[in-house]
N, C-alpha and C positions, 0 to 999 in steps of 0.2 A: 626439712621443713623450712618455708622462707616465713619470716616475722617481718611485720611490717610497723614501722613507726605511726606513731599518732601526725594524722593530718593538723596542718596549723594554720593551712589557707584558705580557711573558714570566710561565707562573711561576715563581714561586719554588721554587730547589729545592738546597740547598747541601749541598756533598760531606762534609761533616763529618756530614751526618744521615743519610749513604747507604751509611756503612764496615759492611761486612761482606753486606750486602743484594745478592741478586740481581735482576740489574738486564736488560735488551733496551733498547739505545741507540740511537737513529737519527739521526745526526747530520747538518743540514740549511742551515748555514752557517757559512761561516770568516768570522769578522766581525774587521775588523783595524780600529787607530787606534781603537778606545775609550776614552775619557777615564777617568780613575779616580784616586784622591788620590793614587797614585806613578807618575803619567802616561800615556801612551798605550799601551794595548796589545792583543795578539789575545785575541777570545774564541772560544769555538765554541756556536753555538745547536743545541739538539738536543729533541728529542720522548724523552721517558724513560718506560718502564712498572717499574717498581719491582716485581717478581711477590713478593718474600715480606711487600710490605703487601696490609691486605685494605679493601676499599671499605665504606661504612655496610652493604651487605646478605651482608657476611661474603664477596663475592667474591676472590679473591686478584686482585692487579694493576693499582695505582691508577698512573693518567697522569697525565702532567707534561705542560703543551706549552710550546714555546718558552723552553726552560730556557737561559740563558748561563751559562758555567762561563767562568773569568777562568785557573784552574791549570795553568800554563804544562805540566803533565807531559797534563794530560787534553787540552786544544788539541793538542798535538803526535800524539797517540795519535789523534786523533778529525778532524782537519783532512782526511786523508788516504782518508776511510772518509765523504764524505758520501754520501748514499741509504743508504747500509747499513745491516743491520743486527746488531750487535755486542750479542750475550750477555758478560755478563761480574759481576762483583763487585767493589762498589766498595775499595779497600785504601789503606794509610796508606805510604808507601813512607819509607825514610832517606834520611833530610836530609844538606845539606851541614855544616859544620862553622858553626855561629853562623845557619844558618837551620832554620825550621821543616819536619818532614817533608813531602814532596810526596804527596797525592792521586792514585790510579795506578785504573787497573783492572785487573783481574786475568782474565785468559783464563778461561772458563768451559765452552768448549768441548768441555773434554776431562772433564769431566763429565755421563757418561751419563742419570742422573736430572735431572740440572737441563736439560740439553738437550730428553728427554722432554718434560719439565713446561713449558720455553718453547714447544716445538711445538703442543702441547695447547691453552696459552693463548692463540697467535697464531690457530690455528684456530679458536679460539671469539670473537675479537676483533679480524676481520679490517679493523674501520675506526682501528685504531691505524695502520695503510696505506696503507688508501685512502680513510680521510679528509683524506689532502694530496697524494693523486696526483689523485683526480676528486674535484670538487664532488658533495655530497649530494642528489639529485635531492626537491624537496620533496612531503614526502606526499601523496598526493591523497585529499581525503576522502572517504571511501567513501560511495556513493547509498544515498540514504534510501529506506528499503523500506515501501512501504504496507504497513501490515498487511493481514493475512490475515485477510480473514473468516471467520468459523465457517460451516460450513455450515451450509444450511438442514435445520431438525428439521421433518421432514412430521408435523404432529397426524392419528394415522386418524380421519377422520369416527365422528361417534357410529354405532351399527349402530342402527335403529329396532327396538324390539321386536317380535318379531315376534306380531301379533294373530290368532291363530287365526278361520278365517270364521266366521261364523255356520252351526251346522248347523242346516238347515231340518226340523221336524217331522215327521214324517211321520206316516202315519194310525195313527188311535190302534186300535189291537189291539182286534178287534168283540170286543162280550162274549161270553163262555163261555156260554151259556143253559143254565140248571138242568137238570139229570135232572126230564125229567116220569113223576113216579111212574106204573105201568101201569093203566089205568083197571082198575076191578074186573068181571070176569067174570060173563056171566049165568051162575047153576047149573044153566039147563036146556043152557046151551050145556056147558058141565065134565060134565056128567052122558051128551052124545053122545059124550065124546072118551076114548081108548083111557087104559090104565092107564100108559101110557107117559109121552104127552102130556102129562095130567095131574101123572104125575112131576116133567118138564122145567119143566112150570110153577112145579111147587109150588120148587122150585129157582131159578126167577126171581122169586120172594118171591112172587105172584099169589096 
């Protein structure tokens, strides 16, 4: 069986810069016998979302992971409460006589807006969760997609002009043949024919 050391490359995150800030705690070890220059003592490791800081892209709710807190009041409050998770604001509580104030959290619970406002931002931030319940399944990269050819543009064929046949000739229109003037009459003939005759002719120019 492989044992594994307590992690110690936590970040950084100290209670003196978290007084009055609304805070979602999830605290994820009681770590006891830590060395420290007034000897050994308990910590508590925990995963911190800070909701009234805001991240470079203006989001509210910057994390913290693997934060050790040493403050004998926040260990006692938070030892008891691992997996969970603890809404609350960080506060300055009174101290004993000749020591400095103790570090507390302050229930936040009963704060209707701030409860909202933590529902809202767990929802939108559900790997503050379960990125220490389940490992992160790694991406898979998405398949390369041939491009898509354009389709094919049909050119219509030229149309060939169209060449009228040749119309063939046909016979050429026989000539009109002149009026042949009427030959001229003998007078002995004009002189047998009635006054009528005569008439009609002389009316056909004769």
């Amino acid at each position: 069986m492989q044992f594994n050391a307590p992690s110690s490359s936590g970040d950084i995150l100290a209670a003196k810069d978290l007084v009055g800030q609304l805070l979602i705690v999830r605290p994820t070890e009681h770590a006891q016998g830590i060395k420290t220059s007034f000897g050994e003592k308990d910590g508590i490791r925990c995963d911190v979302a800070v909701l009234t800081q805001t991240n470079a892209d203006g989001s509210h709710g910057v994390i913290y992971r693997d934060v050790l807190w040493l403050q004998g009041k926040l260990v006692g409050a938070l030892k008891r409460q691992l997996g969970e998770l603890v809404l609350a604001r960080m506060s300055i509580g009174t101290g004993k006589p000749g020591q400095q104030p103790p570090f507390e959290l302050d229930d936040a619970t009963g704060d209707a807006q701030a409860v909202a406002f933590a529902e809202q931002w767990m929802a939108a931030n559900p790997g503050f969760v379960t990125a220490l319940t389940a490992p992160t399944p790694a991406a898979q990269p998405a398949a390369a997609l041939a491009p898509v050819p354009a389709p094919p543009v049909s050119t219509p064929a030229a149309v060939p002009a169209q060449v009228p046949a040749a119309i063939p000739a046909g016979p050429a229109p026989a000539a009109v043949p002149a009026a042949t003037p009427p030959a001229a009459l003998d007078p002995a003939v004009l002189a047998q024919l009635t006054p009528e005759a005569r008439a009609q002719l002389g009316a056909l120019g004769a």
